[in-house]
C-alpha positions as CSV (number, residue, x, y, z in Angstrom):
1,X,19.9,14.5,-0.1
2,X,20.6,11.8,-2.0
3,X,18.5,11.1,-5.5
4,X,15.0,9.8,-4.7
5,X,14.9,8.2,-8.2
6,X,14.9,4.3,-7.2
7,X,16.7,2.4,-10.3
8,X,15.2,-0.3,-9.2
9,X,12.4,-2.4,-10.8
10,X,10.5,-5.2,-8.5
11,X,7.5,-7.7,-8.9
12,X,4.1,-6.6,-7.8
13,X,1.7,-8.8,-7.2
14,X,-2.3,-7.5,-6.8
15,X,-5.3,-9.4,-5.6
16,X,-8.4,-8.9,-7.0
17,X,-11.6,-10.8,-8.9
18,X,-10.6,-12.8,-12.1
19,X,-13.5,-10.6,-13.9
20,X,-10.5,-7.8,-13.2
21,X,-7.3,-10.1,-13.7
22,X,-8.9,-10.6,-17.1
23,X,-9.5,-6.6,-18.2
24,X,-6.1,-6.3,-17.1
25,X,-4.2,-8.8,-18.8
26,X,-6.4,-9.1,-22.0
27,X,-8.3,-5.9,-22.7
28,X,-5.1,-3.5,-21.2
29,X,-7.3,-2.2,-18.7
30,X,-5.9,-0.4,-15.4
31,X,-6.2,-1.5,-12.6
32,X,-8.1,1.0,-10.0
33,X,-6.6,3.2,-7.5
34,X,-7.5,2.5,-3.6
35,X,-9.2,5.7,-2.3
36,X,-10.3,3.9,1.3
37,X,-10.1,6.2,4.4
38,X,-8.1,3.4,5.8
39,X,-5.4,2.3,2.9
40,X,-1.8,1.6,5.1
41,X,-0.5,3.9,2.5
42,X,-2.6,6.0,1.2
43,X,-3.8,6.6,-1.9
44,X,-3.3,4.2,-5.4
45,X,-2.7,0.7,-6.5
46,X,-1.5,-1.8,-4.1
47,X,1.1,-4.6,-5.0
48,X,2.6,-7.1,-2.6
49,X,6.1,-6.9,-3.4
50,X,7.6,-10.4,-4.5
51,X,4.3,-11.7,-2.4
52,X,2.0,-13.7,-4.5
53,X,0.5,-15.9,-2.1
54,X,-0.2,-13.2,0.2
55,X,-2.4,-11.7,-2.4
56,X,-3.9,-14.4,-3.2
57,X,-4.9,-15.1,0.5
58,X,-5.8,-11.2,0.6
59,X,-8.0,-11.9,-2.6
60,X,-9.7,-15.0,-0.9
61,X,-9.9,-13.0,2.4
62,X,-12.5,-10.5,0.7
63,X,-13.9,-13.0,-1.4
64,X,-15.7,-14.4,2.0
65,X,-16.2,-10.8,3.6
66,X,-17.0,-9.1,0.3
67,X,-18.7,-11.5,-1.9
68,X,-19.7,-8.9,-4.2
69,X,-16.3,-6.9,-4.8
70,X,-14.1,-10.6,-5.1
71,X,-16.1,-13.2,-6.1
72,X,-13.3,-15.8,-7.7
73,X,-10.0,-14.6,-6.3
74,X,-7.2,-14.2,-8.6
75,X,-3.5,-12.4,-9.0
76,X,-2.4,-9.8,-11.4
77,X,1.6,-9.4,-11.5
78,X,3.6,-6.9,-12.6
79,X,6.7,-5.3,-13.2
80,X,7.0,-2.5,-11.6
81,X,10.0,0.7,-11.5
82,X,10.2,2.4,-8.3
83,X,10.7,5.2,-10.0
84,X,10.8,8.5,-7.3
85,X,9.8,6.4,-4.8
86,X,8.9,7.4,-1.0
87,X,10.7,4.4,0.7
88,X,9.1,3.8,4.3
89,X,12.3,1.7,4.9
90,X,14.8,4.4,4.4
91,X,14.7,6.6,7.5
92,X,15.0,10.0,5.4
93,X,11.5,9.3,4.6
94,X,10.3,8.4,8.0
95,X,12.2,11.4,9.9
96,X,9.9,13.7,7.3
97,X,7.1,12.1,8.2
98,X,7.9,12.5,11.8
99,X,9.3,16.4,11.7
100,X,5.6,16.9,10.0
101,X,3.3,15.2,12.6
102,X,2.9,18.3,14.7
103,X,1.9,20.2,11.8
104,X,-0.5,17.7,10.6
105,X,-2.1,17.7,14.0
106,X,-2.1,21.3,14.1
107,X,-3.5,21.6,10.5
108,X,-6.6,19.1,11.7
109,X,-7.3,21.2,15.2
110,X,-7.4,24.4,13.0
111,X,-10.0,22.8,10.4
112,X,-11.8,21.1,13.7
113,X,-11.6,18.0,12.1
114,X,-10.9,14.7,14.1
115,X,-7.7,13.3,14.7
116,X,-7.9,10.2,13.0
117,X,-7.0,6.6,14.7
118,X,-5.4,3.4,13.7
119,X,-8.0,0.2,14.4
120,X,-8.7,-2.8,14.8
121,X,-11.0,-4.3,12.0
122,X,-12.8,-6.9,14.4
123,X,-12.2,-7.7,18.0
124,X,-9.1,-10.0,17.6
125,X,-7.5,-7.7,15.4
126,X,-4.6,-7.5,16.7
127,X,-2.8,-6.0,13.9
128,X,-5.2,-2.6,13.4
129,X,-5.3,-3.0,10.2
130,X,-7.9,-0.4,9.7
131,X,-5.0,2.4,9.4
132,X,-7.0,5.7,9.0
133,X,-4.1,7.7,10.9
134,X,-1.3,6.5,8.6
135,X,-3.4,7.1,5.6
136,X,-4.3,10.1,6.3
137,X,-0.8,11.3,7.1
138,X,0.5,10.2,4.0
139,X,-2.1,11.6,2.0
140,X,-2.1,15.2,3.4
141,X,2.1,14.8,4.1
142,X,3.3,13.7,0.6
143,X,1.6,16.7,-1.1
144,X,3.5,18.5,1.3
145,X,7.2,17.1,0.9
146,X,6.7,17.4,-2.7
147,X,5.7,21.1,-2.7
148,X,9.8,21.4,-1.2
149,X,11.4,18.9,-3.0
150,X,9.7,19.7,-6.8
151,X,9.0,16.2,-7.4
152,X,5.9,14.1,-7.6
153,X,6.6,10.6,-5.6
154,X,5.4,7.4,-8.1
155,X,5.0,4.8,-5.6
156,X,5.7,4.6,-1.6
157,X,7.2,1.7,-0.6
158,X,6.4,0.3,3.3
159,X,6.9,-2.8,5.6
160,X,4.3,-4.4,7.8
161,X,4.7,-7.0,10.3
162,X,1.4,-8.4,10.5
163,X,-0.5,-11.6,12.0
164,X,0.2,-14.1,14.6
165,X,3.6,-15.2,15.9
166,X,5.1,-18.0,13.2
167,X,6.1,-20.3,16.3
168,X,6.3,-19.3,20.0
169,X,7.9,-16.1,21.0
170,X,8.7,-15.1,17.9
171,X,9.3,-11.9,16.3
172,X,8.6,-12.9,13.0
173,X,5.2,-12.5,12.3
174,X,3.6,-15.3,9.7
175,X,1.3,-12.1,7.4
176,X,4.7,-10.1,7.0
177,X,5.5,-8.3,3.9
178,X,6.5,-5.2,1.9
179,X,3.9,-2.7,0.1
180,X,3.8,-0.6,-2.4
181,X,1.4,1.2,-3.9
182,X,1.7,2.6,-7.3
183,X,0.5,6.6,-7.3
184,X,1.5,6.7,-10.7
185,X,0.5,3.8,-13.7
186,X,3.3,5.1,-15.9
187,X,5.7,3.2,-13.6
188,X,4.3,-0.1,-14.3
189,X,6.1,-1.6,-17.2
190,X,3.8,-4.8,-17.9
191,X,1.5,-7.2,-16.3
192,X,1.1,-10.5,-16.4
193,X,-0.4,-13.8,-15.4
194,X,1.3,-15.7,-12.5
195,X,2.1,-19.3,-12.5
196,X,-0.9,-21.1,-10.4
């Protein structure tokens, strides 16, 4: 297998509350790590690579749903190394992922615990963006693939074509993008403050 070391370093960008943006980029906070049952993938910090706009309509997003976790939206950037990175785009990844399904399921049936399901958020949610399946694949498979390999993945790296059609018939989607959530802080060289 080819290295899994990515020498590749990328823009991140984060939505969140200014009250955040500002521990971050003047006190040299970090940010938090996403521990939701539902997280597309998994566990850590999510960036939208080279996607400010779509985390700043994220940020808004909450800000109306969740008035008290975003109340004036704002976006952290960063520079970010892919470092051992678990590349959802790179079908060596995704062919582990689907050699360990049956094991997964078998590992849940044994504990008696549910099978979890991707969902829809609300009715029209087309997209399910409520990804509880997927999240917790990738949190009980990573451990997993890194037990074989004798690494310890940084950051996983996934697309996601999301939202209505851009024009009629189309396959590209107008919410599109690349994810990549950050599993470990040491791979994110610097933040700063994006041009408004």
């Amino acid at each position: 297998m080819q290295s899994l070391i990515y020498q590749r370093t990328i823009i991140g960008y984060h939505g969140c509350d200014r009250a955040v943006a500002r521990k971050v980029l003047l006190h040299h906070k970090e940010l938090n790590a996403s521990e939701n049952n539902h997280d597309w993938l998994g566990s850590g910090i999510y960036f939208w690579e080279y996607g400010p706009d779509r985390a700043m309509s994220w940020a808004i997003g909450i800000s109306k749903r969740r008035p008290d976790r975003v109340k004036i939206p704002a976006v952290v950037g960063a520079h970010i190394h892919l470092g051992i990175c678990f590349d959802l785009l790179d079908i060596r990844f995704t062919s582990m992922l689907t050699a360990l399904y049956p094991l997964f399921k078998s590992t849940l049936k044994r504990q008696g615990a549910p099978m979890p399901k991707n969902g829809p958020a609300h009715g029209t949610d087309r997209d399910l963006v409520l990804r509880k399946l997927d999240c917790a694949m990738l949190n009980w498979a990573i451990p997993q693939i890194e037990k074989v390999l004798k690494v310890k993945f940084q950051t996983i790296r996934g697309v996601f074509q999301e939202g209505k059609p851009a024009y009629p018939r189309s396959g590209i989607l107008e919410k599109s993008h690349i994810q990549v959530v950050v599993r470990d802080s040491e791979v994110i060289l610097g933040y700063f403050l994006p041009k408004a």
